[in-house]
C-alpha positions as CSV (number, residue, x, y, z in Angstrom):
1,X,53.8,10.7,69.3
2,X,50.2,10.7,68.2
3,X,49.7,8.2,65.6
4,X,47.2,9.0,62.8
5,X,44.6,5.7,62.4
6,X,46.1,5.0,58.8
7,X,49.4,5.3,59.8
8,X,49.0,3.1,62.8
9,X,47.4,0.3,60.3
10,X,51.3,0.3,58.8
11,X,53.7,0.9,61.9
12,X,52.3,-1.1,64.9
13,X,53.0,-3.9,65.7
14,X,56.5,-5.9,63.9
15,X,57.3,-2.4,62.2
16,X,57.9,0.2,64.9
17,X,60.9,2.0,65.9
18,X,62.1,-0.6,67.9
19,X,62.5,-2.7,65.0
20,X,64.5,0.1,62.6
21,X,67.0,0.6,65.3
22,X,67.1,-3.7,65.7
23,X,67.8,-3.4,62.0
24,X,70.4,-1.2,62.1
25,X,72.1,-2.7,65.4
26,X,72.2,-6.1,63.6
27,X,74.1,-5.3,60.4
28,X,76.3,-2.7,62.5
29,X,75.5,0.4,59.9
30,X,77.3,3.4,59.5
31,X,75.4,6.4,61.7
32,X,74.4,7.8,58.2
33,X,71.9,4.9,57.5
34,X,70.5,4.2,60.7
35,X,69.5,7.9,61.1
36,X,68.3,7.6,57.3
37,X,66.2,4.8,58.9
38,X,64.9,6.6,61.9
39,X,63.8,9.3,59.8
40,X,62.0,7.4,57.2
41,X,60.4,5.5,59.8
42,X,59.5,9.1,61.2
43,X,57.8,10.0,58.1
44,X,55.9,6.4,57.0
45,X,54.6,6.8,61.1
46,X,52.9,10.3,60.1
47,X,52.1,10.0,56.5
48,X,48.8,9.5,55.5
49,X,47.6,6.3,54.3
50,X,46.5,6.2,50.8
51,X,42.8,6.5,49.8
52,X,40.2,6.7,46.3
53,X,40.4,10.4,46.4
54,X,44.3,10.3,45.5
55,X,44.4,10.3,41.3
56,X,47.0,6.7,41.9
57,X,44.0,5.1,43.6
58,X,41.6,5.8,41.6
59,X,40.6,2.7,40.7
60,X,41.3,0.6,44.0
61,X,40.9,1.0,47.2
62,X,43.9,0.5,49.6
63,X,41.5,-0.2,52.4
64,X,41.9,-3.7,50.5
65,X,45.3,-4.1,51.2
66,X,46.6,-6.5,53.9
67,X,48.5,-4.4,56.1
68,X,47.2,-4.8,59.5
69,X,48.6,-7.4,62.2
70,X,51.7,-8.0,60.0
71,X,54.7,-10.5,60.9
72,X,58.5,-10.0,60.4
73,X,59.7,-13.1,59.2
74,X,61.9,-15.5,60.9
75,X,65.6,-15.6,60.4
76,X,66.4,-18.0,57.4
77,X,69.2,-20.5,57.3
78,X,72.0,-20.0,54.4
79,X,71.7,-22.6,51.3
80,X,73.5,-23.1,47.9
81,X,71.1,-23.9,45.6
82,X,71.7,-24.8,42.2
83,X,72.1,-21.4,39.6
84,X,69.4,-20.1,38.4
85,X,70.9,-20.0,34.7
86,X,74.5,-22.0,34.1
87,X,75.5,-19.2,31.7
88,X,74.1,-16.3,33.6
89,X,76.8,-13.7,35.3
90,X,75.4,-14.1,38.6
91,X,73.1,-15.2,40.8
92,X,71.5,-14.4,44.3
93,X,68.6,-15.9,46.1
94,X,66.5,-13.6,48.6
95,X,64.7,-15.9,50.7
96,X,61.6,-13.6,53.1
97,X,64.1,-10.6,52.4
98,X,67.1,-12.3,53.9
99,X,70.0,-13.3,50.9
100,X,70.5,-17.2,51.8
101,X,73.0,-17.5,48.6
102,X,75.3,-15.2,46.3
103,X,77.5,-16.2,43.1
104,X,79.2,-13.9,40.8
105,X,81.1,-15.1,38.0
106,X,85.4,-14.8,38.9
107,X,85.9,-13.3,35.5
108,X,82.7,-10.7,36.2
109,X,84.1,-9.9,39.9
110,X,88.0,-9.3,38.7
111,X,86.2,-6.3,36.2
112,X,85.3,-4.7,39.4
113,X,81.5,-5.5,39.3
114,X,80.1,-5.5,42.9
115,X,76.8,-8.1,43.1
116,X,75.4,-8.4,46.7
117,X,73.7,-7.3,49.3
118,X,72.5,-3.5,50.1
119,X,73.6,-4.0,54.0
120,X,77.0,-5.5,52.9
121,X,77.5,-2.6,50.0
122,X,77.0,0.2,53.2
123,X,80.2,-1.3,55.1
124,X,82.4,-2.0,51.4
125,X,81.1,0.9,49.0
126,X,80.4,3.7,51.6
127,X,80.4,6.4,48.9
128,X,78.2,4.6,46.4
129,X,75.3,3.7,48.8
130,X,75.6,7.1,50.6
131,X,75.0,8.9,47.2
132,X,72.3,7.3,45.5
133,X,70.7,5.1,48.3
134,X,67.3,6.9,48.5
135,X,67.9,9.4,46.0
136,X,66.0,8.1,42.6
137,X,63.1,7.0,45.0
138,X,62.7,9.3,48.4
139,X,61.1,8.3,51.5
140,X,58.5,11.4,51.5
141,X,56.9,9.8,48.5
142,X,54.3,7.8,50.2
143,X,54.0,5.8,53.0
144,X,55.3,2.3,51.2
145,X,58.7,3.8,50.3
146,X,58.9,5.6,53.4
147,X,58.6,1.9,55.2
148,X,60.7,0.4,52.8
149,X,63.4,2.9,53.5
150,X,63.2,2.7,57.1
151,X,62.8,-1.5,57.3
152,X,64.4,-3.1,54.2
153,X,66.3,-5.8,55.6
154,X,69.3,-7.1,53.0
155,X,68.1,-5.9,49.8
156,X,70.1,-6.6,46.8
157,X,72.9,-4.0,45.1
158,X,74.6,-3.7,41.6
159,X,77.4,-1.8,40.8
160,X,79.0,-2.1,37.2
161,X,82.3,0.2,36.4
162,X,82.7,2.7,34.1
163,X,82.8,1.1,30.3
164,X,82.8,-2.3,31.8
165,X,80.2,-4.5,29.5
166,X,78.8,-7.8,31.8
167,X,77.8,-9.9,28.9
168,X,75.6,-12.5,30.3
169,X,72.1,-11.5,32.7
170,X,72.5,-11.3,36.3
171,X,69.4,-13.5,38.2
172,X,67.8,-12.4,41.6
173,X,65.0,-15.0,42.6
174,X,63.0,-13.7,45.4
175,X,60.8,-16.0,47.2
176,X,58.6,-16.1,50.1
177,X,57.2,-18.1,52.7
178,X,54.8,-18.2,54.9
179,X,51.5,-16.4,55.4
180,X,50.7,-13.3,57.2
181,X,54.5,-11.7,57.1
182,X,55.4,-8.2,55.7
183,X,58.4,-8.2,53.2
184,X,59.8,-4.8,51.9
185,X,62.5,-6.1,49.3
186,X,65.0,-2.9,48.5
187,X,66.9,-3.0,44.5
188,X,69.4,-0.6,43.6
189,X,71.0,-0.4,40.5
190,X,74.2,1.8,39.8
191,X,76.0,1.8,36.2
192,X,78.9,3.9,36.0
193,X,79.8,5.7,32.7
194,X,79.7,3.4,29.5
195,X,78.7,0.2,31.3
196,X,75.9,-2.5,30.3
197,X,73.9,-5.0,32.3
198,X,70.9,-7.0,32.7
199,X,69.5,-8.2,36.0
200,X,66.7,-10.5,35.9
201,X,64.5,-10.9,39.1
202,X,62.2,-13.5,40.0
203,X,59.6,-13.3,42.5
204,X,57.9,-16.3,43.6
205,X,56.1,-18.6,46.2
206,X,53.8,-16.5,49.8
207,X,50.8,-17.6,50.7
208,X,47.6,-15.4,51.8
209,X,48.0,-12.6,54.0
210,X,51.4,-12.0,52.5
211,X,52.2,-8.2,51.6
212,X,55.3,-7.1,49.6
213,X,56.1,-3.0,49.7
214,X,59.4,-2.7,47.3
215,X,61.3,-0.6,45.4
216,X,63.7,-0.4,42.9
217,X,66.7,2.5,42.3
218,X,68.0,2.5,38.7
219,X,71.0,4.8,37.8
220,X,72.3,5.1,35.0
221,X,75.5,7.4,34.3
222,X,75.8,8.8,30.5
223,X,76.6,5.7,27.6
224,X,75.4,3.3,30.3
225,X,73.1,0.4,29.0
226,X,70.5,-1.5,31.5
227,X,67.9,-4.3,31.0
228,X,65.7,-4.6,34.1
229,X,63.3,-7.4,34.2
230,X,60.9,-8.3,36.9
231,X,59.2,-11.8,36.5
232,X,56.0,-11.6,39.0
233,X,54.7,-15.4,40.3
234,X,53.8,-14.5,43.4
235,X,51.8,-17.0,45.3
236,X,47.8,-16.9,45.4
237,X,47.0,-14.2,47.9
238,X,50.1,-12.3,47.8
239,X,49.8,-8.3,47.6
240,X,52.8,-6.0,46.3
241,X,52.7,-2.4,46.2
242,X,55.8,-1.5,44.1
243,X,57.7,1.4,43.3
244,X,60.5,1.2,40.7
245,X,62.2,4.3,38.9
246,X,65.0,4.9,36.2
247,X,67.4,8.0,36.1
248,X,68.9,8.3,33.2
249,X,72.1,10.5,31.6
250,X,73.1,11.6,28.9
251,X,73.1,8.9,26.0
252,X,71.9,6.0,28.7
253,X,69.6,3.7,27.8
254,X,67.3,1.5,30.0
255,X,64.4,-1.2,29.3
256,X,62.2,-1.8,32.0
257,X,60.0,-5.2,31.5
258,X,57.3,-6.2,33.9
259,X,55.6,-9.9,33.5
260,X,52.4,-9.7,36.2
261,X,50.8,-13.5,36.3
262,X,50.9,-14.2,39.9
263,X,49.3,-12.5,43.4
264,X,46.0,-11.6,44.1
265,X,46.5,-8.0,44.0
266,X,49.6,-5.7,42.1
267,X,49.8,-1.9,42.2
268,X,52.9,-0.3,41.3
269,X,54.7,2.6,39.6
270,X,57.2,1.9,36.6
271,X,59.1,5.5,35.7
272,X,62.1,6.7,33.7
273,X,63.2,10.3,34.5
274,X,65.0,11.2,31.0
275,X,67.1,13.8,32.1
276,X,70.3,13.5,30.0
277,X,69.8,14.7,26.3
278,X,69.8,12.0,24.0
279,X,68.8,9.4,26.6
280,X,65.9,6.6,25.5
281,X,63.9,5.1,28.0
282,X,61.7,1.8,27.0
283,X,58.8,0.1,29.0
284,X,57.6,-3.1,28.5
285,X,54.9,-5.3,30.5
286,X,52.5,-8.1,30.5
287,X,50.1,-9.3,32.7
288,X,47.4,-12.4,32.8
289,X,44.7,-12.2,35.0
290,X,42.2,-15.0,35.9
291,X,40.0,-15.5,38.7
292,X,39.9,-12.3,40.7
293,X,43.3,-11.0,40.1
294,X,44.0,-7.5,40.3
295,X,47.0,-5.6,38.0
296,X,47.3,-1.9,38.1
297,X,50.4,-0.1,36.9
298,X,51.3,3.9,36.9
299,X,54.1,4.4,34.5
300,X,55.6,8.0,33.9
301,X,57.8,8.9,31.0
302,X,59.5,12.0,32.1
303,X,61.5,13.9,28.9
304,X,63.7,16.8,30.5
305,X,66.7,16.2,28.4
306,X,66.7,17.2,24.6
307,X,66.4,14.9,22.1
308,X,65.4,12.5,24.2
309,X,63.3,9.1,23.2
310,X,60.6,6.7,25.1
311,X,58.8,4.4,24.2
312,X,55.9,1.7,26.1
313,X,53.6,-1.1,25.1
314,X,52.1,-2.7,28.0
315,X,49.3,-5.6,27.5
316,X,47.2,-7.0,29.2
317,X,44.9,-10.9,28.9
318,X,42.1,-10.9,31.0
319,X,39.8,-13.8,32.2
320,X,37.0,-14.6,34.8
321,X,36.9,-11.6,37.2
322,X,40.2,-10.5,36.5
323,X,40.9,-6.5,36.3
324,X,43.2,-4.3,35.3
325,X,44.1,-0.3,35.4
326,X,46.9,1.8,33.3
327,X,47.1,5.0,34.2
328,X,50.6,6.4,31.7
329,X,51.9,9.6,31.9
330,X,54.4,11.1,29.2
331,X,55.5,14.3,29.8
332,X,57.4,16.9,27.3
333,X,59.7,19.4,29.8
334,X,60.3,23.2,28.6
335,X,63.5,22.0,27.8
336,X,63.3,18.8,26.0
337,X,63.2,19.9,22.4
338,X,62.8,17.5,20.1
339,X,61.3,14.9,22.5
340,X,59.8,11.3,20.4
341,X,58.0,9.4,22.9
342,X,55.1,6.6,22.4
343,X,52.6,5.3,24.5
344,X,50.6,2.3,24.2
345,X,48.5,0.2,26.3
346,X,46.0,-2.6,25.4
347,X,43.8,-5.3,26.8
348,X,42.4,-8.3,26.0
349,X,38.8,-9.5,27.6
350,X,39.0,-13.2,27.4
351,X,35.1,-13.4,29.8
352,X,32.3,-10.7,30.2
353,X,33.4,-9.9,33.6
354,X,36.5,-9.1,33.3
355,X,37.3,-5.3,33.0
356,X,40.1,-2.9,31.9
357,X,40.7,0.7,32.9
358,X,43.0,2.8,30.7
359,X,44.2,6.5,30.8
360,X,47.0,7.2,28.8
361,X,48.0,11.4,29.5
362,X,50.1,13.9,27.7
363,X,51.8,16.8,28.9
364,X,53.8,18.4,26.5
365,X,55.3,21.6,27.7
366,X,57.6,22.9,24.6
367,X,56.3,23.3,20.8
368,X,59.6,21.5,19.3
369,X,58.4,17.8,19.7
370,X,59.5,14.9,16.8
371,X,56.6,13.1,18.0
372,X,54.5,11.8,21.1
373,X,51.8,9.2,20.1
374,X,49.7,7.5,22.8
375,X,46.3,5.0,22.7
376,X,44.7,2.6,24.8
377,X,42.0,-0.1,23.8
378,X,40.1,-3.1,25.3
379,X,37.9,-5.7,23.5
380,X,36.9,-9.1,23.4
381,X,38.9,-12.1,21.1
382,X,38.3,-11.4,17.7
383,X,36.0,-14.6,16.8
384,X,37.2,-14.9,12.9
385,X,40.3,-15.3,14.6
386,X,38.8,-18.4,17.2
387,X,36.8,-19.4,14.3
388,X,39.6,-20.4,12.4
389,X,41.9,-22.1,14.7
390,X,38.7,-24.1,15.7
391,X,38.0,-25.2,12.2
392,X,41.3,-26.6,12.4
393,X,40.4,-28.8,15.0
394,X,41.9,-27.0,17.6
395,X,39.5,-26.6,20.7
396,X,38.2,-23.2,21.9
397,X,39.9,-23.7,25.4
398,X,43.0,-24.0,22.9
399,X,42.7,-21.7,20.7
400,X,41.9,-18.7,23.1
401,X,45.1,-19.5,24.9
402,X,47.1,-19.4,21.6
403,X,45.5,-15.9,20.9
404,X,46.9,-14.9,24.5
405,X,50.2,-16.2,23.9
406,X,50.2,-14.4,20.0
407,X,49.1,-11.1,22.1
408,X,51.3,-11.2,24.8
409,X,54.3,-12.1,22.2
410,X,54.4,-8.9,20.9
411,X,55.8,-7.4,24.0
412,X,58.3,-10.4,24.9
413,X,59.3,-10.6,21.8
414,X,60.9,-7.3,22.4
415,X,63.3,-8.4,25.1
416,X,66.8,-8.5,23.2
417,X,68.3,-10.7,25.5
418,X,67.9,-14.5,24.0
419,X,68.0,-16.4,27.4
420,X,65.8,-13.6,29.3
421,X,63.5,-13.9,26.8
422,X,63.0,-17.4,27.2
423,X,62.9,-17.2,31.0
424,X,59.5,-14.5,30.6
425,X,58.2,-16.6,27.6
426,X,58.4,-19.5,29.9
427,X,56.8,-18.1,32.7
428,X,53.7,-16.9,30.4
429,X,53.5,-20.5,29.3
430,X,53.5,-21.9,32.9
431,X,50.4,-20.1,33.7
432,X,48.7,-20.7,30.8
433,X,49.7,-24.6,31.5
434,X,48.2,-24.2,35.0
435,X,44.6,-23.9,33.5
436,X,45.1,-26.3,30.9
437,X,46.0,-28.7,33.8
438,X,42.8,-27.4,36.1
439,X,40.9,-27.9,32.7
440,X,41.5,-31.5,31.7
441,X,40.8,-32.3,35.4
């Protein structure tokens, strides 16, 4: 096969199609996913690599990303580390895309909830993984979800039964290590009628020359209740392209909430596809840039169902060179009378060189709407506001990271669960203690 340039930059070298049919050998899949495999390898081999004149790129150019000369990584050794939370339902720790430790609760497991890996789910919940395994997010996308669906290794699989209620979060922590290696971590999500969840996931650790290409598959049936939340500490240098998606039914409702602080660059897609009537879809996210950091997020709020709700407030704090792009899309189907949907997105500029793009878009299709609100802003710290914490003796180093904690609050303060909410609070904290460390040095 003739190999465009682009696409060669992606599927030489550790990711050819010696390697999907490795993969596939390895965890002795079913025919049905290693010729999934081949043929999404087929497609990520001849689609085009991305580039500025593409509307998603607008504002960064892939030529930056690190995909050229990349590494598998090495085989890992199994561990049993200690849990992530002692009161959380489960926990699993993905180690360079290989699971190296799995716990679910006995109580949670004798409901019938299935917590594990993607290749294990293909040989014990056939049906399941056949049906919605590359449906919510399809191959012929792009080139990163093409090569995520031809090369993810173990990924990580939830499956909640119909009305069954998990009461306490489920943790993923997904680490990396080493530099110059390719990871392509695979979520997906399946809540059966009536059910409710929350899955936490952790990503931390790489070095530079480290590039992540994941996705995430959220289904929810009708009734079903999900809390997603991705916690992003990537190590310096890390890049992730990212694709995650919601489908939701009738009545379902989903939050998805995205904490950025980590990595050197971030670029991904957060969407709900509303298509059951009465369904609500929330997005939440926060990111803190310093240095030359680089956040950019797509989101899409997609009302086909009637009477159907969204709503999204992503922030963002800025400092030094940092950057950061929101492109949102809410769109009003000819059949989703009666669609109320929000959209908001603002930055704070904490230097003069830091910069924030924002383009929040509209498309409303029908005349009967409730309501669909959208705004973006950027600005400096308001400096009545840094006036008076310093004339409380506070100093400005101080104060300006109290006004980033008050401004990010607004969105974690939103997460209803009380022990997640702590976990994404704490992780805000822990880089804003990392420059008050470098600082007193």
């Amino acid at each position: 096969m003739t190999q465009s340039l682009t696409a060669r930059r992606v599927t030489a070298g550790a990711f050819d199609r010696e390697a999907v049919a490795a993969l596939s050998s390895l965890h002795g899949e079913p025919g049905w996913l290693a010729e999934r495999r081949l043929a999404a390898w087929e497609l990520a081999d001849r689609l085009p690599f991305p580039s500025t004149y593409e509307r998603a790129w607008k504002y960064f150019d892939p030529a930056r990303l690190n995909v050229e000369g990349l590494r598998a990584p090495a085989p890992t050794a199994p561990s049993t580390p200690a849990p992530i939370d002692a009161a959380s339902a489960g926990w699993m720790h993905v180690l360079n895309d290989q699971a190296v430790s799995t716990h679910l609760s006995p109580v949670v497991a004798e409901q019938g909830v299935v917590f594990g890996t993607l290749a294990r789910a293909a040989q014990e919940s056939p049906a399941l993984m056949q049906r919605w395994l590359g449906a919510v997010i399809t191959p012929d996308e792009g080139i990163f979800p093409a090569l995520n669906s031809a090369l993810w290794r173990e990924g990580v699989f939830l499956y909640v039964p119909k009305d069954i209620k998990v009461e306490h979060p489920l943790h993923v922590l997904l680490t990396a290590e080493g530099d110059g290696i390719g990871l392509l971590p695979r979520v997906l999500v399946v809540l059966d009628r009536g059910a409710e969840a929350s899955l936490v996931v952790e990503q931390r650790g790489g070095e530079a020359g480290v590039f992540v290409a994941s996705v995430a598959e959220l289904v929810l049936a009708d009734e079903a209740r999900l809390r997603y939340h991705t916690i992003q500490e990537w190590g310096t240098g890390v890049q992730e392209v990212y694709h995650q998606r919601a489908e939701l039914g009738r009545n379902a409702r989903v939050t998805q909430v995205t904490a950025a602080l980590g990595g050197s660059v971030y670029k991904g897609w957060v969407e709900a596809s509303i298509r059951g009537a009465g369904a609500t879809s929330e997005i939440f996210g926060v990111a803190y840039g310093t240095g030359r950091q680089y956040f950019d997020v797509i989101t899409t709020q997609d009302h086909i169902g009637d009477h159907t709700v969204s709503d999204l407030l992503v922030k963002a704090a800025l400092k030094d060179r940092a950057q950061s792009s929101y492109y949102g899309l809410t769109r009003v189907g000819l059949g989703a009378r009666m669609a109320d949907a929000n959209q908001e997105d603002r930055n704070l500029l904490l230097s003069d060189r830091a910069k924030a793009n924002a383009d929040p878009v509209l498309e409303i299709l029908t005349s009967e709407v409730a309501r669909c609100a959208h705004g973006a802003s950027a600005g400096p710290v308001d400096p009545e506001q840094l006036f008076y914490l310093e004339c409380r003796g506070l100093p400005r180093p101080q104060a300006e990271q109290l006004l980033v904690e008050g401004f990010l609050g607004e969105v974690t303060g939103r997460i209803t669960d009380p022990s997640v909410r702590e976990i994404v609070g704490a992780a805000v904290l822990r880089k804003l203690g990392i420059e008050r460390e470098a600082g007193a040095g």
